[in-house]
C-alpha positions in Angstrom: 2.4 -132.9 -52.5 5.4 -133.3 -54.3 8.3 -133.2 -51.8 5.3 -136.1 -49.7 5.8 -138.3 -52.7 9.5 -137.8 -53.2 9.9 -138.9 -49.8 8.1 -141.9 -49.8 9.6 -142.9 -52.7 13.0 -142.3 -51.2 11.7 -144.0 -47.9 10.2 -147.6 -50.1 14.3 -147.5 -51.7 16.0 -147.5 -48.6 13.2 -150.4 -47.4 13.3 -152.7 -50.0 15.9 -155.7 -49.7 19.2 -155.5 -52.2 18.8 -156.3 -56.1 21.0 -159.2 -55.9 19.0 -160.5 -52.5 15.2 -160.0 -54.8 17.0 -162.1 -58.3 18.8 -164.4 -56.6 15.6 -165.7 -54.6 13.7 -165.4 -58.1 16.7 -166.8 -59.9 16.5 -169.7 -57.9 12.6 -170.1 -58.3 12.9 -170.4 -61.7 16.2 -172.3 -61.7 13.7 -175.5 -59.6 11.1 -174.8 -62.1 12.9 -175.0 -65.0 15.0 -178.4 -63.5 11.8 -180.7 -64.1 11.7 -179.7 -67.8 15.3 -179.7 -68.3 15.5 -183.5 -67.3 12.6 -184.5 -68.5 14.2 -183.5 -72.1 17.8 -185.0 -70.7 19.5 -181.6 -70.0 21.7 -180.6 -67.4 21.1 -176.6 -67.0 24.6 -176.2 -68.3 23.9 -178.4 -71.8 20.8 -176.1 -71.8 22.7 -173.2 -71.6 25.1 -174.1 -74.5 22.2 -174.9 -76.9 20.2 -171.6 -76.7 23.8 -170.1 -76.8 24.2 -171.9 -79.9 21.8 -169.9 -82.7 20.9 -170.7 -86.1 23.5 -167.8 -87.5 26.6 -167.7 -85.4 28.6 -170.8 -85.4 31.1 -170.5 -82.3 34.8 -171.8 -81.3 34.6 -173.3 -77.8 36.7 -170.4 -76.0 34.2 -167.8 -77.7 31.2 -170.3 -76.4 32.8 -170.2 -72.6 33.2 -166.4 -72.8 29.4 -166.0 -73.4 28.4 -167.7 -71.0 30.7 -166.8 -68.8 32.0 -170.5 -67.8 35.5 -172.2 -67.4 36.2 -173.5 -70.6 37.7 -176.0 -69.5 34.7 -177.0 -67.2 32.0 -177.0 -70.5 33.9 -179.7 -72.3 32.5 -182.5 -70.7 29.4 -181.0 -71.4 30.4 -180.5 -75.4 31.2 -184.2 -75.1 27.9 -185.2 -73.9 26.2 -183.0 -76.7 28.2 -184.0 -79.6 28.2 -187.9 -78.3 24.1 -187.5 -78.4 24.2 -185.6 -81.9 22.5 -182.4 -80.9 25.7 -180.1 -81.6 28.4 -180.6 -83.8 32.1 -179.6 -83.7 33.9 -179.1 -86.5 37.8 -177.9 -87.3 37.9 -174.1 -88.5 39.2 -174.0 -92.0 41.1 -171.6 -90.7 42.6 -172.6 -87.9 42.9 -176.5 -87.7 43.4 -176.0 -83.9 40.5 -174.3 -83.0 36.8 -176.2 -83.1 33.9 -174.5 -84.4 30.2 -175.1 -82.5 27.0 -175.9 -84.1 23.3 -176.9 -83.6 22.1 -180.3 -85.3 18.8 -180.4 -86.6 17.8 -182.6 -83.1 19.8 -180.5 -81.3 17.2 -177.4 -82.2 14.4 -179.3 -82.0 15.5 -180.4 -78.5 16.3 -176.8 -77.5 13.1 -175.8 -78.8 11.1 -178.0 -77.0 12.8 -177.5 -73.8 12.4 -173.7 -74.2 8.4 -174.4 -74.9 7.9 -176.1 -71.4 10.0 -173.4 -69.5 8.4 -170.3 -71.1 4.9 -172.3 -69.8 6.3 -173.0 -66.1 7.3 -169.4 -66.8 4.1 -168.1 -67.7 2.6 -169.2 -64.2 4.8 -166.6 -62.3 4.1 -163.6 -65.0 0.2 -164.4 -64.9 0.7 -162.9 -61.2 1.3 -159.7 -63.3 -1.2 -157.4 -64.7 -0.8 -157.4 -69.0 1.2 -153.9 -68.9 3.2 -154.6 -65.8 4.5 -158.5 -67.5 5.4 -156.5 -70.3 7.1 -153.4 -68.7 9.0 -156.4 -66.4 9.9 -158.4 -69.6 11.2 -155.3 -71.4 13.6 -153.9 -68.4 14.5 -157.3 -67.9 15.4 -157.7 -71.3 17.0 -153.8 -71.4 19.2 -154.9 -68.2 20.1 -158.4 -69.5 21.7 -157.2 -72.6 23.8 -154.5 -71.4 27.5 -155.3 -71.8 28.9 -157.0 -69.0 31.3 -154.3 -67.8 27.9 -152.0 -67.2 26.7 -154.9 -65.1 29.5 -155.5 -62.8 31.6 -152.0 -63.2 34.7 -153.9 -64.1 36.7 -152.2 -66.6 
């Protein structure tokens, strides 16, 4: 009974499609149901991004910003423009080094975030409602697990 099992566990790996080809296709389901939200609240995915990247504790430099979410920093200054120009973060010379610009929420630049977050977690709910209680909360937690390992374990660079 044992080695049966075994086997058709082995036989269901081999079967089922790649990781990357399973998130990518429910990467980009949630990707088109989080874009409604996003500009409905004026966000590009990118300005979205930076703001949950941005908590209440940690005030970042741009370069450290970049690095965490793994973008060009040169490519997220136009959108640091567009968020200090609209007053949801703020930059602000480091007393320490004049050169470098530290990163900060506004108070409308939480309440944005916040509000965005709201209507994704709801467009989010619809596709874990497909999953029994223990199941969405198994998913959440490995998801979770996987999503905060460092990035080396993730892509076995050294």
């Amino acid at each position: 009974m044992i080695r049966r099992e075994v086997t058709e566990e082995a036989s269901s790996e081999a079967e089922r499609p790649d990781l990357a080809a399973m998130m990518v296709r429910l990467g980009r389901a949630l990707t088109a149901a989080e874009l409604p939200v996003l500009r409905a609240h004026g966000l590009s995915m990118w300005a979205y991004v930076v703001l949950l990247a941005l908590d209440e504790v940690p005030v970042r430099s741009q370069s450290a910003l970049a690095e965490a979410i793994h973008a060009d920093k040169t490519r997220i200054i136009g959108v640091l423009d567009d968020l200090q120009e609209r007053g949801l973060i703020r930059r602000s010379p480091d007393p320490s080094d004049r050169r470098v610009r530290l990163l900060s929420l506004t108070p409308e630049g939480r309440r944005l975030r916040d509000e965005a977050q709201a209507g994704i977690r709801q467009r989010e709910a619809r596709l874990l409602d497909h999953l029994p209680p223990a199941e969405r909360a198994t998913f959440l937690q490995v998801l979770r697990d996987l999503h905060d390992r460092p990035w080396q374990d993730l892509t076995g660079e050294a």
